[in-house]
C-alpha positions in Angstrom: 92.5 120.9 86.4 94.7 120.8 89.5 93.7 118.3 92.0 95.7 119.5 94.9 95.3 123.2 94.7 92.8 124.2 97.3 92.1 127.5 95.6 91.3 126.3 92.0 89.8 129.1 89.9 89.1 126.3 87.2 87.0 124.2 89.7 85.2 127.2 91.2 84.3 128.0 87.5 82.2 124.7 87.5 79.9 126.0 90.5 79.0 129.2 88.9 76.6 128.3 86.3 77.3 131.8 84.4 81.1 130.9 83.1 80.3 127.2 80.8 78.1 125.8 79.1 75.9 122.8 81.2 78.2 120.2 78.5 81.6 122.2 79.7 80.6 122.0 82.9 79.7 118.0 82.7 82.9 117.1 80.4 85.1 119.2 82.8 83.9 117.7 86.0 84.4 114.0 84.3 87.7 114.7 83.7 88.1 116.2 87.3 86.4 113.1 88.8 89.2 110.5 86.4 92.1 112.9 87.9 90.7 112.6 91.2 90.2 109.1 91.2 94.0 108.3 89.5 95.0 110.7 92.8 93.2 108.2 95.4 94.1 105.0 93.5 98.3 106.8 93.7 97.5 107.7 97.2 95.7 104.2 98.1 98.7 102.3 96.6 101.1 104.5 98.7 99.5 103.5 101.8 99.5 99.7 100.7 103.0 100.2 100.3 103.7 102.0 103.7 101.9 99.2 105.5 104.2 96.5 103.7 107.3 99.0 104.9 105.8 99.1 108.4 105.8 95.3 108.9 109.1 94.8 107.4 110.7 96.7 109.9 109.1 95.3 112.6 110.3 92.1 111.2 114.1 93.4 111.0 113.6 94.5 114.6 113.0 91.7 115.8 115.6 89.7 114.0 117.9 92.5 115.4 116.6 91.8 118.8 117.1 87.9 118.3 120.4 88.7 117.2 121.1 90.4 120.3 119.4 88.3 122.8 122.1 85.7 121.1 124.9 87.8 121.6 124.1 88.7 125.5 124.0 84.7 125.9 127.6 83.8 124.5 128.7 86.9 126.8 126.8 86.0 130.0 
């Protein structure tokens, strides 16, 4: 199943009873919650890496910043 299709004709299957069998319907929605769950763990390690990005920068800034401060006291 697509996880990131809004408008999933194989997901609204699941919700009208008529369409599977009860064991379609249960195998299908465990392999909708694994892919759902692989989604979150990608998207969870994204955002552990985005924080590690943000705080590297904001330690190159400020080495930048120390750098110039350096500079503007060999001028001055």
């Amino acid at each position: 199943m697509e996880i990131q299709n809004s408008k999933n004709p194989e997901l609204a299957k699941l919700y009208f009873m008529g369409f599977s069998t009860k064991e379609k319907r249960e195998s299908g929605l465990q392999v909708y919650i694994l892919k759902l769950k692989k989604h979150y763990d990608m998207l969870n390690a994204l955002c552990k890496e985005a924080v590690k990005f943000k705080v590297l920068m904001k330690i190159r800034i400020s080495f930048i910043i120390s750098l110039l401060q350096l500079d503007m006291e060999k001028i001055l």
